[in-house]
C-alpha positions in Angstrom: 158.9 -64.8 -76.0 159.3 -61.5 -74.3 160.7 -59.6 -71.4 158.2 -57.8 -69.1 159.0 -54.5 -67.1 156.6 -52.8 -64.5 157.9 -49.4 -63.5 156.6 -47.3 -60.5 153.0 -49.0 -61.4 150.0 -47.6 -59.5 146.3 -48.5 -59.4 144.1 -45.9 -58.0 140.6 -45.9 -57.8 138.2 -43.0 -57.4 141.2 -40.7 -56.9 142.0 -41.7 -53.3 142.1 -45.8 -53.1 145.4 -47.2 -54.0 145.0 -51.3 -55.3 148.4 -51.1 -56.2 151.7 -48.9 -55.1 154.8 -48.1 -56.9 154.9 -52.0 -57.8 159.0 -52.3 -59.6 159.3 -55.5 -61.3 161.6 -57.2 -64.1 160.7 -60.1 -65.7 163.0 -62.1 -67.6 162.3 -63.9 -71.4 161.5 -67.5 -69.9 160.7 -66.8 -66.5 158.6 -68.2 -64.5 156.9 -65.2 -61.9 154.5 -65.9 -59.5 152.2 -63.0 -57.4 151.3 -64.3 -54.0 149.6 -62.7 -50.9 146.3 -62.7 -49.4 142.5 -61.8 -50.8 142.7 -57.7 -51.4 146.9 -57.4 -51.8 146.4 -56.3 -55.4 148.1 -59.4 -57.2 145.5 -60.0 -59.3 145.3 -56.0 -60.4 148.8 -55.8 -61.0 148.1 -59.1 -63.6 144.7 -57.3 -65.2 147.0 -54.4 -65.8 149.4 -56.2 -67.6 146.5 -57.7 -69.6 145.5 -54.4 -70.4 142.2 -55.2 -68.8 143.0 -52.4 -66.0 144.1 -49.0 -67.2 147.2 -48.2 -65.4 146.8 -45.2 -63.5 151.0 -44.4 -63.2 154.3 -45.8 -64.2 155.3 -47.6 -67.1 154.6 -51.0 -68.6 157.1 -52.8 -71.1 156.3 -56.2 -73.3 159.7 -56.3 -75.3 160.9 -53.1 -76.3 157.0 -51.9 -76.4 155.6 -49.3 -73.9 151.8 -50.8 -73.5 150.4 -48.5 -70.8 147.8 -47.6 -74.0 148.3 -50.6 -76.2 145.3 -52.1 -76.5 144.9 -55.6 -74.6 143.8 -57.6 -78.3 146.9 -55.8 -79.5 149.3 -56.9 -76.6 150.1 -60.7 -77.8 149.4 -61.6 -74.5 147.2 -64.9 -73.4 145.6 -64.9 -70.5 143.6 -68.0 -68.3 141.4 -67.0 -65.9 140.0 -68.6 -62.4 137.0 -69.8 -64.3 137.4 -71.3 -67.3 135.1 -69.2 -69.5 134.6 -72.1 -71.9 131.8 -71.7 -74.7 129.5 -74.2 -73.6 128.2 -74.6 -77.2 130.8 -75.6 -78.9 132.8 -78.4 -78.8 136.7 -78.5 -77.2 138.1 -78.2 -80.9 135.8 -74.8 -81.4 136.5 -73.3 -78.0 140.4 -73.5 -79.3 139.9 -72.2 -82.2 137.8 -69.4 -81.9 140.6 -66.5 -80.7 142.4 -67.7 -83.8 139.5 -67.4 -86.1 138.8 -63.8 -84.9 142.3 -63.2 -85.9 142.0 -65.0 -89.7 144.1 -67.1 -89.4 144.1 -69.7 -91.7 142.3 -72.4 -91.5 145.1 -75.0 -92.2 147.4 -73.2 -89.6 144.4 -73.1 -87.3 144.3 -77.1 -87.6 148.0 -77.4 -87.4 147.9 -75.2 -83.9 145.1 -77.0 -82.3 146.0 -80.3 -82.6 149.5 -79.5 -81.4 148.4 -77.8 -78.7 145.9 -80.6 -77.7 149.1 -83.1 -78.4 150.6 -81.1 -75.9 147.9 -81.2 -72.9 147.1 -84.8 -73.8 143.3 -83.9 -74.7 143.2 -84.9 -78.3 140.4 -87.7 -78.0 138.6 -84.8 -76.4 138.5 -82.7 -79.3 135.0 -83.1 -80.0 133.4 -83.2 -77.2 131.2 -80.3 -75.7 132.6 -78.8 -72.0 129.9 -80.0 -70.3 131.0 -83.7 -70.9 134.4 -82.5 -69.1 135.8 -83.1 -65.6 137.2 -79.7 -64.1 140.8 -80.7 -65.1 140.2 -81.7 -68.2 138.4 -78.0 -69.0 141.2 -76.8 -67.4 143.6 -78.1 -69.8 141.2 -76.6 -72.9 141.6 -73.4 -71.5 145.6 -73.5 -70.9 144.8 -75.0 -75.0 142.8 -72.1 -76.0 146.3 -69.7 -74.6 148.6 -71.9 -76.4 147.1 -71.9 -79.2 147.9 -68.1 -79.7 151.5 -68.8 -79.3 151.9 -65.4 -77.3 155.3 -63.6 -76.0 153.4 -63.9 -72.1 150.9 -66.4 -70.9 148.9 -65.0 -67.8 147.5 -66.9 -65.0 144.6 -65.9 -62.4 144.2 -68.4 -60.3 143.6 -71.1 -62.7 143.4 -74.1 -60.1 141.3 -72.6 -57.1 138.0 -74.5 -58.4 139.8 -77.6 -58.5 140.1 -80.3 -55.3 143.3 -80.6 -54.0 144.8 -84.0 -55.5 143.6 -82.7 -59.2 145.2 -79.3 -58.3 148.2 -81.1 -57.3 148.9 -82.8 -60.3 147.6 -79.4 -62.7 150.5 -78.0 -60.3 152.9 -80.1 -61.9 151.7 -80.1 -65.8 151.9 -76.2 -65.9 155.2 -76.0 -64.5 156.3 -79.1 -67.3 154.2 -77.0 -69.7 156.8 -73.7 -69.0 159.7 -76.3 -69.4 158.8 -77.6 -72.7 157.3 -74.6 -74.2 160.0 -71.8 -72.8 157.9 -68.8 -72.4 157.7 -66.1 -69.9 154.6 -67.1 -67.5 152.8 -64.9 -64.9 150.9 -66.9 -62.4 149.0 -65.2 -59.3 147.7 -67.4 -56.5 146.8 -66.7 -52.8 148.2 -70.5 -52.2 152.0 -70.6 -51.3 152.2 -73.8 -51.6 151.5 -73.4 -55.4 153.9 -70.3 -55.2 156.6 -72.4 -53.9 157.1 -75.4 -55.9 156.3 -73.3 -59.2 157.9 -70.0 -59.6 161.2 -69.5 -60.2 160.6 -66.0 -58.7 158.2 -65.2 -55.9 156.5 -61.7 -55.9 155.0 -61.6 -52.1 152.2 -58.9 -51.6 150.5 -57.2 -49.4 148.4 -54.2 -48.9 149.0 -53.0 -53.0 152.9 -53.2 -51.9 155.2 -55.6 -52.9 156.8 -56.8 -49.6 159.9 -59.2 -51.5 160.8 -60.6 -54.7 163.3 -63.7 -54.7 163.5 -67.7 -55.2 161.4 -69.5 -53.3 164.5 -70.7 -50.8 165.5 -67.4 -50.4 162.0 -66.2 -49.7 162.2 -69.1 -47.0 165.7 -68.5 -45.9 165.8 -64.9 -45.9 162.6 -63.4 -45.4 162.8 -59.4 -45.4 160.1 -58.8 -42.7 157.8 -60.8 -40.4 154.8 -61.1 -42.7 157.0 -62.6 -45.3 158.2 -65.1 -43.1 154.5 -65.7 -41.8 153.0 -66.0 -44.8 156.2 -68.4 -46.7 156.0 -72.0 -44.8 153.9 -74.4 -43.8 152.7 -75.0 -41.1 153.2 -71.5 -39.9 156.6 -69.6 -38.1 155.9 -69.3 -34.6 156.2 -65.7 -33.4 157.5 -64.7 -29.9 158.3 -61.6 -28.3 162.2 -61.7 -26.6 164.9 -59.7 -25.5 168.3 -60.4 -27.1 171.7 -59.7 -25.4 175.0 -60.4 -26.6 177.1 -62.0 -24.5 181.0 -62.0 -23.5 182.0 -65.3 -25.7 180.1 -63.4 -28.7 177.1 -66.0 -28.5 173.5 -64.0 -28.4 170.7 -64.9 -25.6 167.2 -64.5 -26.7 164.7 -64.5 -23.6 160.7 -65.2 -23.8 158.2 -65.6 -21.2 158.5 -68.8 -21.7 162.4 -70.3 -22.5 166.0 -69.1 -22.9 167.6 -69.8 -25.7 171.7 -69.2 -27.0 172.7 -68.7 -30.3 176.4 -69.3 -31.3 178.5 -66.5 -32.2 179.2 -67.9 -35.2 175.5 -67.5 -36.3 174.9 -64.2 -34.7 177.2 -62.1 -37.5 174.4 -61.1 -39.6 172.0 -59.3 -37.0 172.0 -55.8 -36.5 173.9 -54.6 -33.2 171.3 -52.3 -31.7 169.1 -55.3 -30.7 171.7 -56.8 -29.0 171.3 -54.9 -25.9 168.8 -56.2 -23.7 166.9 -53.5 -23.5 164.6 -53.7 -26.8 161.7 -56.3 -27.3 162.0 -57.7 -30.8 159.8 -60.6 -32.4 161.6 -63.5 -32.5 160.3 -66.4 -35.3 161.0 -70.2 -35.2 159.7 -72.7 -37.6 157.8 -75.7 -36.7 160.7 -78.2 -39.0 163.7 -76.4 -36.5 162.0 -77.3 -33.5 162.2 -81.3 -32.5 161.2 -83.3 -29.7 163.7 -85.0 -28.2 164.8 -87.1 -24.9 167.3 -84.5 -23.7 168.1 -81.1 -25.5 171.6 -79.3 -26.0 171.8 -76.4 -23.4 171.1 -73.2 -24.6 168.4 -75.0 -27.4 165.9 -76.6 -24.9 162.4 -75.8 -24.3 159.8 -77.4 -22.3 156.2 -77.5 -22.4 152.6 -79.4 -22.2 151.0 -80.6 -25.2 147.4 -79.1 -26.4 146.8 -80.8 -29.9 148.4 -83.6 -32.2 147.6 -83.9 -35.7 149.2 -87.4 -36.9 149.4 -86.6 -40.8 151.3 -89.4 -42.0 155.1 -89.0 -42.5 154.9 -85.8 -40.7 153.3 -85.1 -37.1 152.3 -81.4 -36.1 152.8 -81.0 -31.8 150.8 -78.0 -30.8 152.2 -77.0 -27.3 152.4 -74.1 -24.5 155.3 -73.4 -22.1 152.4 -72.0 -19.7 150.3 -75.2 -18.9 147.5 -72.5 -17.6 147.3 -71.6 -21.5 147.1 -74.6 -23.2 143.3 -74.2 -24.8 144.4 -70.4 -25.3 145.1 -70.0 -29.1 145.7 -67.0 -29.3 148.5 -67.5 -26.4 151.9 -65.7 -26.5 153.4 -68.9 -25.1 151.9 -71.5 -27.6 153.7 -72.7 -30.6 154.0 -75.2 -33.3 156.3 -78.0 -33.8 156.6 -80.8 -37.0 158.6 -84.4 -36.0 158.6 -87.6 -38.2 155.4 -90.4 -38.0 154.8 -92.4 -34.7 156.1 -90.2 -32.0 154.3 -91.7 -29.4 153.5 -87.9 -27.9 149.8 -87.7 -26.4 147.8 -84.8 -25.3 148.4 -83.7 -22.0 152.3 -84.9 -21.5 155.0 -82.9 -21.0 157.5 -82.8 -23.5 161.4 -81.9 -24.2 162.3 -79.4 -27.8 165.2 -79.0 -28.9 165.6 -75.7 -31.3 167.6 -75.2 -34.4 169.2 -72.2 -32.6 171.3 -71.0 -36.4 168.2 -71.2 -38.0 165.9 -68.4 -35.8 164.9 -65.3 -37.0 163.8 -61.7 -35.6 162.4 -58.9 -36.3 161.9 -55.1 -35.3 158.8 -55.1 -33.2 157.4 -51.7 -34.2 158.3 -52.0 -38.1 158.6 -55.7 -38.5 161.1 -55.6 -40.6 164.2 -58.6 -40.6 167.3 -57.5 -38.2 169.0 -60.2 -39.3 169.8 -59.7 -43.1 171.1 -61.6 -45.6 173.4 -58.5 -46.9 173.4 -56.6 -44.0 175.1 -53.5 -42.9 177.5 -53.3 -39.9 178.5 -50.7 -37.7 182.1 -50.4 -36.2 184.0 -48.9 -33.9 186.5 -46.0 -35.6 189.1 -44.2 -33.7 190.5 -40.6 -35.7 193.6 -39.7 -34.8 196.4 -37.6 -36.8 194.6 -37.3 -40.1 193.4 -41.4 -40.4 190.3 -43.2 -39.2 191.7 -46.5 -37.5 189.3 -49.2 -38.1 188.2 -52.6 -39.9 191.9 -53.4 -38.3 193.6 -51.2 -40.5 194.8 -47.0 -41.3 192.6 -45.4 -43.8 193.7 -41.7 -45.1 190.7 -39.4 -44.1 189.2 -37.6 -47.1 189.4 -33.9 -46.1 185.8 -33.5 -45.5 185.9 -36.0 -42.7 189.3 -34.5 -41.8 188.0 -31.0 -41.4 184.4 -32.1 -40.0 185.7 -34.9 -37.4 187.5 -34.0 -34.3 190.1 -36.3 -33.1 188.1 -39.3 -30.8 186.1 -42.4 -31.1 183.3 -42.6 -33.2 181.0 -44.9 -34.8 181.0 -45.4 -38.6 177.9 -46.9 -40.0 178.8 -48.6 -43.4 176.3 -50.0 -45.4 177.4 -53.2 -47.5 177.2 -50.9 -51.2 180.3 -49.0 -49.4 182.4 -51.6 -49.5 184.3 -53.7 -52.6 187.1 -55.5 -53.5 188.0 -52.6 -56.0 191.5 -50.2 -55.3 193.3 -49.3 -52.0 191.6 -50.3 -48.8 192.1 -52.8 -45.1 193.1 -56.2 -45.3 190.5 -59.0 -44.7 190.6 -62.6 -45.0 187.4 -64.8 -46.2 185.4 -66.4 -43.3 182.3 -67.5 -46.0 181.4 -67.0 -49.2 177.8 -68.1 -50.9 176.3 -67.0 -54.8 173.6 -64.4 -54.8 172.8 -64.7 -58.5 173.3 -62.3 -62.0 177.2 -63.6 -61.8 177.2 -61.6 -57.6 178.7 -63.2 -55.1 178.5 -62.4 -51.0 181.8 -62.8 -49.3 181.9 -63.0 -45.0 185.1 -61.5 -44.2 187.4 -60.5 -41.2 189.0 -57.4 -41.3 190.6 -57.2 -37.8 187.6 -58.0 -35.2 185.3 -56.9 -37.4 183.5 -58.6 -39.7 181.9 -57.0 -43.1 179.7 -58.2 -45.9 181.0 -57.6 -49.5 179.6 -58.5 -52.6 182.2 -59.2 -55.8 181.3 -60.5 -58.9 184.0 -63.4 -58.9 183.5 -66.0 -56.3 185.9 -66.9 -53.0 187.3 -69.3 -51.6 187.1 -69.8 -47.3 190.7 -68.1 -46.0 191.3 -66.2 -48.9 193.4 -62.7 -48.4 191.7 -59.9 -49.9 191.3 -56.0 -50.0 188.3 -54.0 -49.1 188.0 -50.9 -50.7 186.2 -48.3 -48.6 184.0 -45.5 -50.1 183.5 -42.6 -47.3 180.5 -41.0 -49.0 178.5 -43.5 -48.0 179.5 -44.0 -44.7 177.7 -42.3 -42.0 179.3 -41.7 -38.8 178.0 -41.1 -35.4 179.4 -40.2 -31.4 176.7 -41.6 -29.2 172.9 -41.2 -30.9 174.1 -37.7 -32.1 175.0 -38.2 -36.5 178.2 -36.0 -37.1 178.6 -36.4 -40.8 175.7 -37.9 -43.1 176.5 -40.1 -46.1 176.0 -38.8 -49.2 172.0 -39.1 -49.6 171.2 -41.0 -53.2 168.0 -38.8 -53.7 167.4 -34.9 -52.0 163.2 -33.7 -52.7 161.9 -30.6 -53.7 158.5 -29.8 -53.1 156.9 -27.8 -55.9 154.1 -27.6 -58.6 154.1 -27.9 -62.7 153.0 -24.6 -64.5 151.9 -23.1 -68.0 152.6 -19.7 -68.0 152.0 -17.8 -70.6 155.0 -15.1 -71.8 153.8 -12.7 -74.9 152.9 -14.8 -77.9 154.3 -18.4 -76.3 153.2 -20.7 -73.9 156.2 -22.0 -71.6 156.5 -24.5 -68.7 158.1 -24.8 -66.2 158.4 -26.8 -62.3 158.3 -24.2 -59.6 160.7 -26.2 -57.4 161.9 -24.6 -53.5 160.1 -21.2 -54.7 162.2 -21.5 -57.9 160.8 -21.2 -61.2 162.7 -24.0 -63.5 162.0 -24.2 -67.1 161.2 -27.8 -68.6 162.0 -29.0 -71.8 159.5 -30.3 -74.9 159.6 -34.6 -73.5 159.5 -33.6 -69.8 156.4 -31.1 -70.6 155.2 -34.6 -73.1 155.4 -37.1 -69.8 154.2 -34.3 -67.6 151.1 -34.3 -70.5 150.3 -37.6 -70.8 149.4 -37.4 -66.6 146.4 -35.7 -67.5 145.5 -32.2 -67.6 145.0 -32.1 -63.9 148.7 -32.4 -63.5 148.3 -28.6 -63.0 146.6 -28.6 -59.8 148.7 -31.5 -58.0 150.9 -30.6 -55.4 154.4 -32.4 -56.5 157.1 -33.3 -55.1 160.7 -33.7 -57.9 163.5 -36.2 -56.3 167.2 -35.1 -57.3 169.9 -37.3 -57.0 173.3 -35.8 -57.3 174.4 -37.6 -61.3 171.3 -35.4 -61.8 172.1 -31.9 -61.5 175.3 -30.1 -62.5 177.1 -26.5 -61.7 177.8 -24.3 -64.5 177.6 -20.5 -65.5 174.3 -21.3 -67.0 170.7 -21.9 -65.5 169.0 -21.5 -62.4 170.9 -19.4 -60.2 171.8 -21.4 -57.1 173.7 -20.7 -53.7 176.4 -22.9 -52.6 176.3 -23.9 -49.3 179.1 -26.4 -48.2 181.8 -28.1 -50.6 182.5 -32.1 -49.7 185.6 -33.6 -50.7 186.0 -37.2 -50.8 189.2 -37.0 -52.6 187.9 -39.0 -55.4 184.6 -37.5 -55.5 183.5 -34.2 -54.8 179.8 -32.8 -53.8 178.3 -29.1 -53.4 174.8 -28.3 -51.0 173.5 -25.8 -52.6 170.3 -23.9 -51.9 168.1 -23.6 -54.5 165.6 -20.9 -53.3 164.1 -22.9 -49.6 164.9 -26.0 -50.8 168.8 -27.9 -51.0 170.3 -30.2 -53.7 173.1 -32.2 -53.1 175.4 -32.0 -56.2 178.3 -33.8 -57.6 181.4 -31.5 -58.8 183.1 -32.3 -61.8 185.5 -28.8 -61.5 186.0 -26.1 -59.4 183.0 -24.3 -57.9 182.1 -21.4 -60.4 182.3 -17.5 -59.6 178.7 -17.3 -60.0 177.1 -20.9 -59.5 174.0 -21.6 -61.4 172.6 -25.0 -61.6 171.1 -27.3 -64.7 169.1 -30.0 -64.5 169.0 -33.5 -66.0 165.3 -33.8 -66.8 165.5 -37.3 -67.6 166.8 -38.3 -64.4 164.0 -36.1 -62.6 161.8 -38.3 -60.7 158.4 -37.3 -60.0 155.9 -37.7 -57.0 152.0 -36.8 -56.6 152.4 -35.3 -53.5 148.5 -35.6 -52.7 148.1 -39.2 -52.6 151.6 -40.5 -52.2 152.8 -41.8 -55.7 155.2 -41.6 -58.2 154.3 -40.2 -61.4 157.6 -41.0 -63.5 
């Protein structure tokens, strides 16, 4: 059993063709992870790197406490099952089992023992001695999950095992692997392009598209809370319909959402978690509904109604898929803005041709930015309220909050808005007074509370759960709160990364050879295991343009090191941060004493993170 860790994994090919980008993943001992997406989204690369049958061409790769970016893949006590079952069609089921074992010498006693317990396990003992080709394609199936077992590794691997089966045997394959993970708690890897297969086996869902991953959650939350539109596209069957709309938000709080085609309310209570700027009127976003939240019915709640003319319907048993258009003219259009999908129970009695009554979930929609189709409406989202400053506090959340004196210095007296991100708020210290509205479990011991703070609402996550109309505290941290008068920023949070553009050099000094990154014009000298990482890029690490991100924990100002230029102090009164210039590029820095006479700056090479410039991609 084992832990697996991608970090900042690439694949490129020829120099210029990413497979796979900056791919971040943590797999827990036991897990059960599955990589999903369509043909070409590099799941199955990002699983033959693992393997070690792709050379990984950035990042870092982790099996335990082992770093297996050059570890070879025998050497990796890893088994792996591909989409064909790459039996050896001349020996029997026993033989075919036995052979990766053999190659190893192991015994031949423990070989036996292994086998037969394996075989015990799948239920293909009588088959034992049989030859593959007097096997059904389950039943090979099983003797290659057999021939894995039997290796008893720390990860088994899966690549597309069950896409050469027919649909009822891969239904119930389906279900023996996942009973297989139960019984023989190991940490599994499983890509598939089927979601289906995604969704009723993984206890983690890695979605993928483009060499990007696009979300990693549980299946429900995947479902639930789907971070942009593809996510939500590609998670559900049959399909989310997708329509263009216009959301304002009206005086009782409730949001409308206007199509072409139908109106449609949300309750304030279920608008709390989309982002304010949409609510305007004035932007287009893509608004989703799927096919189980939309019903017909003999007379729909106002506000949740939509009429149209039925196109197509698919009677599939206990469930009944509607196909329908609110634009009658449209109705053998499939490719129709107006059309969309709904799912009712068995005997409907709807036809082709009639005109029916929907009635739509209206808490259940979703929407997303039109341009970068990502989720306004988030599961931990950020909010943005109104702040007044007046006499040295900010009045807002429906309390008095002492202004830091950077914001008392930089912020006139007025109305502003403050943009605060969910990570700026906790439970922890001084802050406004709230009282819980909701409270649900995120996972890892985290819990998200809803709460009221005045006429404001805010997201907070604790790590101790809540109960509904409990007072609490929320603690406010101003450096990471941005705030704004009109469109125009005033004062930026606290950025968590600043970039220097730059190059690595070998220069050589009299008898030595010394290196160093050449950051904003600025020649910085780099110690023995950054110069090692640097190394192991390859010697052409030379000529690549780079690019070094700084977060502040990651530089320091002292009397000693690169001579800097201090450009502005910030004083959050329990924190403390310097811009500096270092030659034409800025660093934002934390403080940990007074700014020194002559300010020099050091820097925390193992905290450096480094970018190929080129081609997009981070090195380390």
């Amino acid at each position: 059993m084992a832990k697996v860790s991608l970090r900042h994994i690439y694949k490129v090919y020829d120099g210029k063709v990413k497979a796979v980008s900056d791919f971040n993943l943590e797999v827990e001992d036991k897990e059960f992870i599955v990589f999903v997406g369509p043909s070409g989204c590099g799941k199955s690369t990002t699983l033959r790197m693992v393997a070690g049958l792709e050379e990984i061409t950035a990042g870092e790769l982790w099996i335990g406490d082992t770093l297996c970016n050059h570890v070879e893949a025998k050497n990796r006590n890893i088994s792996m099952v591909f989409q064909n079952y790459a039996l050896f069609p001349n020996m029997s089921v026993y033989d075919n089992m036995a052979f990766g074992l053999r190659m190893h010498k192991v015994p031949r006693e423990e070989i036996d023992k292994r086998v037969k317990g394996a075989a015990d396990i799948l239920g293909i003992t009588e088959y034992l001695n049989r030859k593959p080709k007097a096997l059904s394609g389950g039943q090979r199936q099983r003797v290659a999950l057999g021939r894995a077992i039997v290796r008893e590794p720390s990860v088994f691997l899966f690549d597309e095992p069950l896409s050469n089966l027919d649909a009822k045997l891969r239904a119930k394959m389906r279900t023996e692997i996942t009973r297989l993970h139960k019984r023989l708690q190991s940490t599994f890897i499983y890509v598939t392009h089927d979601q289906v297969e995604a969704m009723t086996m993984g206890d983690r869902i890695v979605v993928m598209k483009d060499g990007f991953i696009q979300q990693t959650d549980t299946p429900q939350n995947l479902f639930r809370w789907p971070a942009n539109k593809f996510v939500a596209g590609f998670i559900g069957t049959p399909q989310m319909n997708f329509f263009s709309a216009t959301l304002t938000r009206r005086s009782d709080g409730s949001v409308e959402a206007r199509t072409k085609g139908f109106t449609l309310v949300i309750p304030a209570e279920h608008t709390y978690r989309l982002d304010e700027k949409y609510l305007g009127g004035d932007v287009t976003v893509t608004m989703g509904i799927r096919p189980d939240d939309i019903k017909p019915v003999s007379r729909a709640a106002p506000g949740a109604q939509i009429c149209a003319s039925v196109a197509l319907v698919e009677e599939l048993g206990t469930q009944t898929l509607i196909y329908a258009n609110t634009d009658e003219g449209q109705l053998m259009n499939e490719n129709s803005d107006t059309a969309f999908c709904a799912s009712a129970g068995e005997n409907t009695g709807i036809t082709a041709g009639s005109t029916v009554e929907f009635e739509v979930d209206t808490s259940k929609l979703h929407f997303f930015d039109e341009q970068t189709e990502l989720s306004i409406k988030r599961r931990i989202p950020d909010v943005t309220v109104g702040a007044q400053v007046k006499g040295g506090r900010v009045f807002m959340l429906g309390g008095a909050l002492a202004l830091p004196p950077v914001l008392a210095s930089e912020l006139g007296e007025g109305s502003y808005d403050a943009e605060i991100p969910s990570r700026a708020l906790s439970f922890a210290g001084e802050g406004v007074s709230g009282r819980v509205e909701e409270t649900e479990e995120l996972g890892k011991g985290r819990y998200l509370s809803r709460v009221l703070c005045g006429n404001d609402r805010v997201f907070v996550v604790g790590d101790s759960p809540l109960s509904v109309g409990d007072k609490v505290c929320v603690s406010v941290a101003f450096e990471k709160i941005s705030f704004l008068r009109g469109r125009e920023e005033v004062i930026s949070a606290i950025p968590g990364e600043m970039k220097l553009n730059g190059t690595y050099v070998r220069l050589k000094e009299g008898r030595e050879k010394n290196h160093y990154i050449v950051a904003g014009g600025v020649k910085i000298p780099s110690p023995m295991d950054f110069n090692q990482k640097m190394y192991d890029r390859g010697r052409s690490i030379f000529k690549r343009k780079l690019s070094f991100g700084i977060d502040p924990a990651a530089a320091s100002l002292g009397e000693e090191g690169v001579p800097v230029t201090v450009d502005k102090v910030l004083d959050y009164g329990s924190a403390k941060y310097a811009i500096v210039s270092l030659g034409d590029g800025k660093l934002c820095v934390a403080l940990e004493g007074p700014v020194p006479a002559d300010p020099h700056i050091k820097l925390n090479f193992d905290s450096i993170k480094v970018y190929d410039s080129d081609i997009d991609m981070r090195l380390f």
